[in-house]
C-alpha positions as CSV (number, residue, x, y, z in Angstrom):
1,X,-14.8,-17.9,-0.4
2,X,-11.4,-17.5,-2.6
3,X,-13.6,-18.9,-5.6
4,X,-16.0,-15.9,-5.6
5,X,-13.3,-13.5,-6.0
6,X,-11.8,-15.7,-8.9
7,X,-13.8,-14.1,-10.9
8,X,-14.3,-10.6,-12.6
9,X,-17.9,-9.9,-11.7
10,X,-19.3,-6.7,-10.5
11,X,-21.6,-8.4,-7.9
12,X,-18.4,-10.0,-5.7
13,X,-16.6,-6.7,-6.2
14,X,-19.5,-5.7,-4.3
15,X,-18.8,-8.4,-1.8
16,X,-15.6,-7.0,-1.0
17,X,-17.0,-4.0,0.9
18,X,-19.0,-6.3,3.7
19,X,-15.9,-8.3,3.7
20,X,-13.7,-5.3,4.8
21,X,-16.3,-4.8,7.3
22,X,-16.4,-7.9,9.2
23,X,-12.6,-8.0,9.1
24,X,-12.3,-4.5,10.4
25,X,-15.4,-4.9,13.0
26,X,-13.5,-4.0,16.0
27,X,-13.0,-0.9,14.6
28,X,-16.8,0.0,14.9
29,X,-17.7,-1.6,17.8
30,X,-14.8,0.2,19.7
31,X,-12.9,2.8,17.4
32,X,-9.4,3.6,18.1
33,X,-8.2,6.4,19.3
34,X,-7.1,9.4,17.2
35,X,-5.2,12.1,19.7
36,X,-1.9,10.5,18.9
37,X,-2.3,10.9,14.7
38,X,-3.2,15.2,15.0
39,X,0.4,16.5,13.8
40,X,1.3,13.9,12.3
41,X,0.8,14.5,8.9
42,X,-0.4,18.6,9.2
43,X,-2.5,18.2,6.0
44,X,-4.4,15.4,7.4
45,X,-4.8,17.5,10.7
46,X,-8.4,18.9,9.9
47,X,-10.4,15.1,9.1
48,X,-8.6,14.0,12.5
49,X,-9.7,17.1,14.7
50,X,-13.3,17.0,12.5
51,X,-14.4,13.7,12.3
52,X,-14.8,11.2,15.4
53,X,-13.3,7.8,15.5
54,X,-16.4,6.0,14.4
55,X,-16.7,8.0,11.5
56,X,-12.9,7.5,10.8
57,X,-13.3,3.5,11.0
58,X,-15.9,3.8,8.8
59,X,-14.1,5.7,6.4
60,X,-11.4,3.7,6.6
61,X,-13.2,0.7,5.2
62,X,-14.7,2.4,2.3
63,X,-10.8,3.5,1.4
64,X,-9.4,0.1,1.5
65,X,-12.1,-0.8,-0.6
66,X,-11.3,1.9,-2.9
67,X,-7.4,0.7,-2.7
68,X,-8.6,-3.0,-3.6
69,X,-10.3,-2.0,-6.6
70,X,-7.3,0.0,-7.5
71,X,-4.5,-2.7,-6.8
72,X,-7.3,-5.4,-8.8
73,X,-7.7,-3.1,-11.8
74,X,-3.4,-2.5,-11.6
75,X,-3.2,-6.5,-12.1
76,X,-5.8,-6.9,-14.6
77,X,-4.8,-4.3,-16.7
78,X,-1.2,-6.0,-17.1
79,X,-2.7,-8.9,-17.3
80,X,-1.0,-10.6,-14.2
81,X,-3.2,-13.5,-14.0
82,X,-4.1,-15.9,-16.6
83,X,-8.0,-14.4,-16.5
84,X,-9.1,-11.4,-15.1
85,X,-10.2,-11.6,-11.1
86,X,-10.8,-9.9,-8.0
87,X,-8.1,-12.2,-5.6
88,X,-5.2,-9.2,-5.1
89,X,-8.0,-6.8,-3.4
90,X,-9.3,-9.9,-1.8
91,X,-5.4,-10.6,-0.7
92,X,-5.0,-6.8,-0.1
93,X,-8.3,-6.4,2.2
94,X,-7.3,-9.0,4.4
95,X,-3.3,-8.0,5.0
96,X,-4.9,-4.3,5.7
97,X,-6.9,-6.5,8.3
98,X,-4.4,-8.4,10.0
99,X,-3.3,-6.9,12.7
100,X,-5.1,-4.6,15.5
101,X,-2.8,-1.8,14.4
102,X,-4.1,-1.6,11.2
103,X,-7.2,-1.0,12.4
104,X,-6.3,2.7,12.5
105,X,-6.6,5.1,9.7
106,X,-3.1,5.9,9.7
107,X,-1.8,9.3,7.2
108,X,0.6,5.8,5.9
109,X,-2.6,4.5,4.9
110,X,-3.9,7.1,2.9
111,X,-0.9,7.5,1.5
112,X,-0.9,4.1,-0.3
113,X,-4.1,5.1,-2.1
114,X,-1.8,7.5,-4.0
115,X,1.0,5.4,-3.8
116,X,-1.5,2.8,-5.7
117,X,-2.5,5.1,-7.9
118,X,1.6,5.8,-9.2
119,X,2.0,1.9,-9.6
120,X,-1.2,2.6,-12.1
121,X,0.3,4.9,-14.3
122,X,3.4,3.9,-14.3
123,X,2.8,0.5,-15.5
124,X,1.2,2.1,-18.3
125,X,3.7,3.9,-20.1
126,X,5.2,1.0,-21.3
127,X,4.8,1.2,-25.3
128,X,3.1,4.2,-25.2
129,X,3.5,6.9,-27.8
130,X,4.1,10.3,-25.6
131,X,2.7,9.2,-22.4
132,X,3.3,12.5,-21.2
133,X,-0.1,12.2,-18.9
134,X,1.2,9.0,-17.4
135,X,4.5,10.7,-16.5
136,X,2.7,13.7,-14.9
137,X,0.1,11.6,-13.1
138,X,2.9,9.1,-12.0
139,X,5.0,12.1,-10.7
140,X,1.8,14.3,-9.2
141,X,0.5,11.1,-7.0
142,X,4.4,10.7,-6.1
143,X,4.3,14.1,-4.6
144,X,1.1,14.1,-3.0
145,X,2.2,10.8,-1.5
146,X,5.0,12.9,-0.2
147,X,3.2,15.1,1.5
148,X,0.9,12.9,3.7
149,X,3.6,11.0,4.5
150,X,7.6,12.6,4.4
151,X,9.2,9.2,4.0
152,X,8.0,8.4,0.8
153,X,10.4,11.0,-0.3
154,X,12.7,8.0,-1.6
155,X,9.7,6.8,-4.1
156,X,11.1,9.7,-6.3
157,X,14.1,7.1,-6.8
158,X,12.1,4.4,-7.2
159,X,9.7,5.6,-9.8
160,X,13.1,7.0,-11.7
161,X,14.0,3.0,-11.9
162,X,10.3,2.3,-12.8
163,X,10.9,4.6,-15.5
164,X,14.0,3.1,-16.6
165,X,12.1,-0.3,-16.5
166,X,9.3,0.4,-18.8
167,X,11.0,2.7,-21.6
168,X,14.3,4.2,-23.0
169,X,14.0,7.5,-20.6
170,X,15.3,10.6,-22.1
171,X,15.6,14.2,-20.4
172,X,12.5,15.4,-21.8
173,X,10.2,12.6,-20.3
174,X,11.9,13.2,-17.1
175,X,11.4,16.4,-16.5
176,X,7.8,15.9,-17.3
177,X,7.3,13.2,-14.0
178,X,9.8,15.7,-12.0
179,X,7.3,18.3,-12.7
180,X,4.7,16.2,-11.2
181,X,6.5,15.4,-8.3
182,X,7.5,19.2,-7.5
183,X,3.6,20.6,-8.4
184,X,1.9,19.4,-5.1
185,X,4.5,19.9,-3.0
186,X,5.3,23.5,-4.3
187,X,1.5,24.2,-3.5
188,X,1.2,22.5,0.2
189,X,4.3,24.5,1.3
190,X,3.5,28.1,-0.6
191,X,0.4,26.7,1.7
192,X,2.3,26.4,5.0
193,X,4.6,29.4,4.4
194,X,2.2,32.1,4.3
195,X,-0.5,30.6,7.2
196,X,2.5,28.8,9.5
197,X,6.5,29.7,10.0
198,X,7.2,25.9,10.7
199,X,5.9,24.4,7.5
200,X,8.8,21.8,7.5
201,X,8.9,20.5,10.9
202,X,6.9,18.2,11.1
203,X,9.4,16.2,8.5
204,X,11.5,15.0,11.5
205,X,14.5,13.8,9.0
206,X,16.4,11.6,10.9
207,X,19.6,10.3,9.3
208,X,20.6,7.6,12.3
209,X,20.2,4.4,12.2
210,X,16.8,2.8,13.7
211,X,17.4,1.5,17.3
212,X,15.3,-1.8,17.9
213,X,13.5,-1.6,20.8
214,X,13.5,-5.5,21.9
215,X,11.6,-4.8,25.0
216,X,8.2,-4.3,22.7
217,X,5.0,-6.8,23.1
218,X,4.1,-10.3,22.0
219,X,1.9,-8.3,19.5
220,X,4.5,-6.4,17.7
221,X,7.1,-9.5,17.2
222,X,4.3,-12.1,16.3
223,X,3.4,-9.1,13.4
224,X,7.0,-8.8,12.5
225,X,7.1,-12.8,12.3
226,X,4.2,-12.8,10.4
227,X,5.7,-9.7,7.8
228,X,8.7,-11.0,7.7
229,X,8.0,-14.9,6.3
230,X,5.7,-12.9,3.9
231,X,8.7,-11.6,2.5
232,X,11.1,-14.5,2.6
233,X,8.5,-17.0,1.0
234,X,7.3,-15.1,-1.7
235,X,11.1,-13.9,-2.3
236,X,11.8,-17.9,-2.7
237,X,9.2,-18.1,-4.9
238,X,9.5,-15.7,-7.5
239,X,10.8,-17.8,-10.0
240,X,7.6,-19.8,-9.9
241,X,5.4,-16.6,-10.7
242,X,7.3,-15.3,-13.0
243,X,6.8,-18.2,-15.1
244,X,5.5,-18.2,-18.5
245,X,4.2,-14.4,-18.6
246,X,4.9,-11.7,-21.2
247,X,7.7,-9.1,-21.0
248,X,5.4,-6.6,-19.8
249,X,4.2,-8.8,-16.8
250,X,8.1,-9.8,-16.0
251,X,8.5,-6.0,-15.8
252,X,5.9,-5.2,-13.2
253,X,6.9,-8.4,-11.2
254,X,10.4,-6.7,-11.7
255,X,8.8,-3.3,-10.1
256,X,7.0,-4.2,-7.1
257,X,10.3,-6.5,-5.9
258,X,12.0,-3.0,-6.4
259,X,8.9,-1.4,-4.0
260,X,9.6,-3.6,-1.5
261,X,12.8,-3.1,-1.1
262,X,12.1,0.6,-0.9
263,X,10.9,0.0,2.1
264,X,14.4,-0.3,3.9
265,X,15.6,3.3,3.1
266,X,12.3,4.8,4.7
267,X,12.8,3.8,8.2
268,X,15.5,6.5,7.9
269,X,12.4,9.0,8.8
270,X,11.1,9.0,12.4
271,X,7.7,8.5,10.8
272,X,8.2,5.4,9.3
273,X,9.0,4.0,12.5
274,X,5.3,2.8,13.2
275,X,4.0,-0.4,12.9
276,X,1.5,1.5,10.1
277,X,5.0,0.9,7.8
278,X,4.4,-2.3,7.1
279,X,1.2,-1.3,5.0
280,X,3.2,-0.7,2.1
281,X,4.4,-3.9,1.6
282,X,0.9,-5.4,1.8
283,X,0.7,-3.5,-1.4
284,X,3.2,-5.6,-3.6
285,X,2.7,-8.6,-1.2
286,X,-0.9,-8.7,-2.1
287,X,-0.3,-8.5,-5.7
288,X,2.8,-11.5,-6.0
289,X,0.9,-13.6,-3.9
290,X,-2.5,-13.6,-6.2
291,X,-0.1,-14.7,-9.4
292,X,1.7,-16.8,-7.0
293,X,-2.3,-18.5,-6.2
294,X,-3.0,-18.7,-9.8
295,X,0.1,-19.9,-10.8
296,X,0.3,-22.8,-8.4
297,X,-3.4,-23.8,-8.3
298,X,-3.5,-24.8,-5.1
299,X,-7.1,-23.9,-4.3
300,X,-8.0,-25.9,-1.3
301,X,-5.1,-25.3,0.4
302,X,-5.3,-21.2,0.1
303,X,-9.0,-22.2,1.3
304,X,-8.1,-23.4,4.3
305,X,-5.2,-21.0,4.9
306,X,-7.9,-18.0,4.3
307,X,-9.9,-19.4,7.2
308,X,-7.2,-20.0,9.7
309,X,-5.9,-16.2,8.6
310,X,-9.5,-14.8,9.2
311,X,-9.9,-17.0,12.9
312,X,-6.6,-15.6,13.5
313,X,-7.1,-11.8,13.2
314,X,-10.9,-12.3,15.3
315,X,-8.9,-13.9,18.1
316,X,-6.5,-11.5,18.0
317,X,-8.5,-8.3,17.6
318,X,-10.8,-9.4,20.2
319,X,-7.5,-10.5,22.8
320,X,-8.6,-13.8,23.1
321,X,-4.6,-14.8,22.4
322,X,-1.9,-12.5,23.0
């Protein structure tokens, strides 16, 4: 099946949407629960009290869809891969997949689509004379981001080392993505102040450490497993797919090691302790391990480790293990 998606054409980008359904086919044949997600993220509040869980797993598959096209145009576009393909939103559908908790249309979800979106434009103002759109846009979906989920607040420091990455920063261009950044949320709590007195408590700061619960199920530890040699093995590896690509490419391999990382400093916020969390690092994950495919070759093997992956998250959606 990876050999579809090897290729650029408009007909398996298509194929991408029924694949996202038939990984995510719990979630129509019995939708998850929603009560626990109202007040969550307030600005998500109405499409959770509106819309019934069927119609939220629905929705939810059309958006990762949306995100894969997004995360396969942000690879193309700096030319990550030796040809143009649709393997990191194949990558990123199926990490969205793997795990019942995921299953969920969490506000960290939707969040990523923005998040996404900032990885986008910020890759693009490398070179560019005056990108003063790029710094706006990369700000603005920084802040709205922010909003849906508090925790992202730190991505304000990470797109200030993006910046630094992809150009000599000067005041000016920086005060043109802080702009962005302060727009949307200027406008959601104007929002909240005059219809609500407790516009900022749903942020739940929390400056403690994280306690780790070790008394938590099968489920959660053999995810965290799963997350965590992710991490490790395509941390070993990124010398191999950095190899031979242009100074641009090294740079945005450069960037989305820096996002995950970012990921530490957020579980500093009470709603970044969620299993949802991990979503963001499917976002650079997805990404490093397409070059790291194309880089190595190894075409059977991902084959066959694609099929064990998809048996895996049936068995496990359906509890026939754990």
């Amino acid at each position: 099946m990876i050999r579809l998606f090897l290729q650029n054409l408009f007909v398996y980008n298509l194929l991408l949407l029924p694949y996202i359904a038939i990984l995510r086919i719990k979630s129509l044949i019995n939708p998850p629960p929603y009560d626990d997600l109202i007040g969550v993220s307030p600005v998500l509040d109405l499409i959770y009290e509106n819309i019934p869980p069927l119609g939220l797993s629905i929705l939810s598959i059309f958006l990762i869809f949306i995100q894969a096209n997004l995360i396969n145009y942000f690879t193309n576009s700096n030319k990550l891969h030796s040809k143009n393909s649709l393997v990191a939103g194949m990558v990123y559908s199926l990490g969205m997949c793997t795990l019942p908790n995921f299953l969920t249309l969490h506000p960290i979800i939707i969040a990523n689509t923005f998040v996404i979106l900032m990885l986008i434009f910020l890759t693009s103002i490398y070179k560019k004379y005056k990108p003063i759109n790029a710094l706006f846009l990369t700000g603005f979906f920084t802040g709205v981001s922010m909003i849906i989920t508090p925790h992202y607040f730190f991505l304000i420091l990470f797109i200030l080392q993006g910046l630094l990455i992809f150009r000599d920063l000067n005041p000016k261009e920086f005060l043109q993505n802080l702009i962005g950044v302060l727009i949307p949320i200027f406008l959601v709590t104007t929002y909240f102040w005059i219809n609500s007195d407790q516009f900022f408590s749903y942020l739940n700061f929390n400056f403690e450490l994280p306690q780790i619960n070790f008394t938590q199920t099968t489920r959660f530890w053999v995810g965290f497993l799963i997350a965590a040699f992710a991490l490790i093995y395509i941390i070993i590896n990124q010398n191999t797919i950095r190899k031979k690509k242009s100074a641009k490419s090294q740079r945005v391999i450069n960037l989305l090691y820096i996002l995950m990382l970012y990921t530490l400093p957020m579980m500093f916020f009470d709603s970044a302790i969620v299993t949802a969390h991990v979503t963001l690092l499917i976002i650079p994950l997805s990404i490093l391990y397409s070059v790291f495919l194309f880089v190595t070759k190894r075409l059977i093997l991902a084959e066959l480790l694609h099929i064990a992956i998809i048996v895996f998250i049936f068995l496990l959606q359906f509890q026939v293990i754990l």
